[in-house]
N, C-alpha and C positions, 0 to 999 in steps of 0.2 A: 259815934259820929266823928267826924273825921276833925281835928285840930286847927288851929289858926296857927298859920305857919310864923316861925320867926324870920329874923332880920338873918339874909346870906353873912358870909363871912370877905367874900368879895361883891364887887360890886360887876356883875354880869353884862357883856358887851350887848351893841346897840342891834337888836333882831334875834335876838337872844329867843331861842326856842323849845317847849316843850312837846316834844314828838310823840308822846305816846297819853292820852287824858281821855275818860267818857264820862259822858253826860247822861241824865235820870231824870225822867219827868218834866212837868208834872203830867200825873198817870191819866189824870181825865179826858187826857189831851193826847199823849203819845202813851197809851198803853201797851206793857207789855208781851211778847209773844207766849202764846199759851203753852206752849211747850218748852222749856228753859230750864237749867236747873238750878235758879237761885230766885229772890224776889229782893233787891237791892231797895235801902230810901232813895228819896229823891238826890238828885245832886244839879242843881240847875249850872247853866251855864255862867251867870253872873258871879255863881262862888268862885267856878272857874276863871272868872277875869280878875275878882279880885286876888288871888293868888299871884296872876299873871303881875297885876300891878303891884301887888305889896314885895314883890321878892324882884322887882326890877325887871321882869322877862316881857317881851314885845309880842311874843305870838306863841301859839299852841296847835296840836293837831288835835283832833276829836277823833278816837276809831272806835267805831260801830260795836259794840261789847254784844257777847251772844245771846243776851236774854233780850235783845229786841231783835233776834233773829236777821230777818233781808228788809226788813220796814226800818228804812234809812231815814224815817222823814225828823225824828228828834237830834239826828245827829246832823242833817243839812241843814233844819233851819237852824239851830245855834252855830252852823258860820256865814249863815244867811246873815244873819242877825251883826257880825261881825269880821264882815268880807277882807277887812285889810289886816287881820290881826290871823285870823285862823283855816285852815283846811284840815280836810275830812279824810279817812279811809274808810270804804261802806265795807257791803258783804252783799254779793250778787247772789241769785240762785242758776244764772244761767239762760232763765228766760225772756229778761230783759229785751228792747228791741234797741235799735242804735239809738234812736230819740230819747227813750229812755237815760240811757247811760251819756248822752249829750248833755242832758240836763242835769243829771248830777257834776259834769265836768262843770258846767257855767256856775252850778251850785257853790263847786271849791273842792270837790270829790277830786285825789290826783293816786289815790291809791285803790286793791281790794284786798282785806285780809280773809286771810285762811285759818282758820282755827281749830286746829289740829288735835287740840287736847281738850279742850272744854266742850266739843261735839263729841269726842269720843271717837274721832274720826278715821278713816282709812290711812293703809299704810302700803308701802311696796305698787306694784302696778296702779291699782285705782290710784292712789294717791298720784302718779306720774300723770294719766287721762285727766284726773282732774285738775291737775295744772297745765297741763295742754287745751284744756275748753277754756280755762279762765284766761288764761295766757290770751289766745287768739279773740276775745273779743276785747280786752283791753288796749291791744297792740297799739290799735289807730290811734286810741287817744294820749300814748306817752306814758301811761300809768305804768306802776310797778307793782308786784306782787308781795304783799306782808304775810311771812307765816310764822303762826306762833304753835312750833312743834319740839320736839328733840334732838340735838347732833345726829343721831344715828340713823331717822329719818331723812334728815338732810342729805346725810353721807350715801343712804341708799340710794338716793334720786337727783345725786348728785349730776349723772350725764344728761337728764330729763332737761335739770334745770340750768344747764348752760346752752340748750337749746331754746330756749323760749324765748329768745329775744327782745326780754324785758328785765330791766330791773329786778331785783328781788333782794326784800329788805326782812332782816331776821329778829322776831320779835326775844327782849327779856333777854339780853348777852348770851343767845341762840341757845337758853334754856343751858346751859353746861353747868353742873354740880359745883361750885368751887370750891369746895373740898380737891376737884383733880384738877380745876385747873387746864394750862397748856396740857399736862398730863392727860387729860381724857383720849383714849383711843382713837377717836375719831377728826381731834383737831389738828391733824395734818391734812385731812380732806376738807377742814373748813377753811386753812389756810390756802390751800389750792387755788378755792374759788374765791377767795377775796385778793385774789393776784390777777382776778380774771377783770376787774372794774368794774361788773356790772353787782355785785352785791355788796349788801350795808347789814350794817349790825346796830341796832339801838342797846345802847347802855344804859337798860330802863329794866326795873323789876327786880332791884337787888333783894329781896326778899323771897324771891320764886326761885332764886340759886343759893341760899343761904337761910338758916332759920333768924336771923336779926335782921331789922328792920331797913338800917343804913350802914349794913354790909360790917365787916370784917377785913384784917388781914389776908384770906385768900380773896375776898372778894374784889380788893384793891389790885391783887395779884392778878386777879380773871381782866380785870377791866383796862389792867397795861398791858397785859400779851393780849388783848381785840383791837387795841386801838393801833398796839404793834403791825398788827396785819396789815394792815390798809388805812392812815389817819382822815383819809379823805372820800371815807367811805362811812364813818360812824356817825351817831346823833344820838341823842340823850332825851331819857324821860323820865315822869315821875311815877306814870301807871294810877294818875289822880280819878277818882276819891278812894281807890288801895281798898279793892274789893276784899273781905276776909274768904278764907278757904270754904270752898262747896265742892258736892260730892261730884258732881260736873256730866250726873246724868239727867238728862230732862225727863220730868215730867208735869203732868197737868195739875200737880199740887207743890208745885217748888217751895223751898223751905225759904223763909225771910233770913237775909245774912245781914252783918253791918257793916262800915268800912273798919279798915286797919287805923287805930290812932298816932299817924304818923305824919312826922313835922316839913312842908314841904320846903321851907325853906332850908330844913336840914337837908335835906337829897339834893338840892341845887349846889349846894356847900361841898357835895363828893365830886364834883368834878374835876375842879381845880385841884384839889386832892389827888385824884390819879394821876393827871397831865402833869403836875409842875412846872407849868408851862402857860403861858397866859397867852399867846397866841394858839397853842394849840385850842384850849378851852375856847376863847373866839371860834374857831376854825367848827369845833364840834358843836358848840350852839345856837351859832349863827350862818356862818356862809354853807356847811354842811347842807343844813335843813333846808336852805336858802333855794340850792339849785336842788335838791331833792324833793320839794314840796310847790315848786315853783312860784313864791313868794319874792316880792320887787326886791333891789338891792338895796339896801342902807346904806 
């Protein structure tokens, strides 16, 4: 089960944001989709705020985790529930009609992710259509497009995705090994496109690019060459309640997994760390998220 965070080592600016969090339960009420391939405990949203409160941060995103599939309704009401504090990223399937996706805008919905690895999902052409269908219904309403895939994916679909004429924000420090680093083949093409203004990179899920919890050495390394790119294009998360590894194939008997025991107050405490910089850190966890999430100004 997941930790009672400690006390930051700085004390975090006013709208202070955690960009990347999902919510669980309870199952009576928002149950799971039958196809998934994990079966998580609960994590209600109130643990979530108190996190929010105990480490000084002012607001959080919620996005749609795959084992509740396109049933958004556990993830809108907890920012139903806390309209001035938090917003959502869902997961459409496409069929939606504009009222539909009207209402999760009024809801606090301002993104849709794409989950590229835990679906198991398409790569090369399909992967381009489907970000041209998602793209085009989101357009109207300002949203931007979250995906959580691999540089090399990216880099494939890279001419795709400076056509869509949205946002597009990359989950987990765009998945790159850091072990390489700038080094990786493909982060001249991610530099590219974060010269272009319209993509972000979340510096969330140091554990998904690293086998330690709250990062390392190269990871500190990954996290100055992203924020190098573009400073005014990143945001920071914690990836709470820090799902443990699943085999990330669904099926209708998913295995029970538990969270990672990890201190959130400590991963709030890396940022300032990378920055050195106490305006930049402001910049990334507050005014960043601020106009990205569309959240009032402080």
């Amino acid at each position: 089960m997941y930790l009672e965070p400690t006390l930051t080592t700085f004390t975090p600016p006013a709208g202070g944001c955690d960009c990347h969090t999902h919510v669980f339960g309870p199952f009576d009420r928002y149950p799971l989709a039958r196809e998934r391939s994990y079966t998580p405990p609960p994590a209600p949203v109130e643990d979530l705020i108190t996190r929010l409160d105990r480490t000084g941060l002012g607001r959080a995103v919620i996005v749609q985790p795959s084992a509740y599939g396109t049933d958004n309704r556990r993830t809108l009401d907890a920012v139903r529930a806390y309209p001035d504090r938090l917003r959502a990223v869902v997961v459409i399937d496409g069929t939606e009609d504009n009222a539909a996706l009207a209402e999760m805008h009024n809801a606090g919905a301002r993104g849709v992710r794409l989950n590229l690895i835990s679906a198991g999902g398409p790569r090369g052409t399909t992967v381009a259509e489907l970000l041209t269908r998602v793209a085009s219904r989101i357009r109207p309403l300002g949203w931007h497009i979250q995906i959580y895939t691999d540089l090399d994916v990216i880099a494939e679909n890279a001419a795709t995705l400076q056509e869509l004429g949205v946002d597009i924000v990359l989950d987990h420090m765009g998945k790159v090994d850091a072990t390489q680093g700038a080094a990786h083949p493909q982060f001249p093409a991610l530099r590219r496109l974060m010269e272009t203004g319209r993509f972000w990179v979340k510096l969330s899920g140091t554990y998904r690019v690293s086998p330690e919890f709250y990062g390392n050495a190269a990871v500190t390394a990954l996290a100055r060459a992203l924020i190098a790119l573009n400073p005014e294009r990143m945001v920071w998360g914690t990836d709470w309640p820090h799902l443990a590894n699943h085999n990330r194939v669904a099926s209708a008997e998913p295995p029970p997994i538990d969270y990672h025991a990890i201190d959130y107050g400590r991963l709030l405490s890396l940022v300032p760390e990378w920055t050195e910089d106490e305006k930049l850190t402001a910049q990334i966890l507050s005014s960043n998220p601020a106009r990205l999430y569309d959240f009032p100004s402080t």
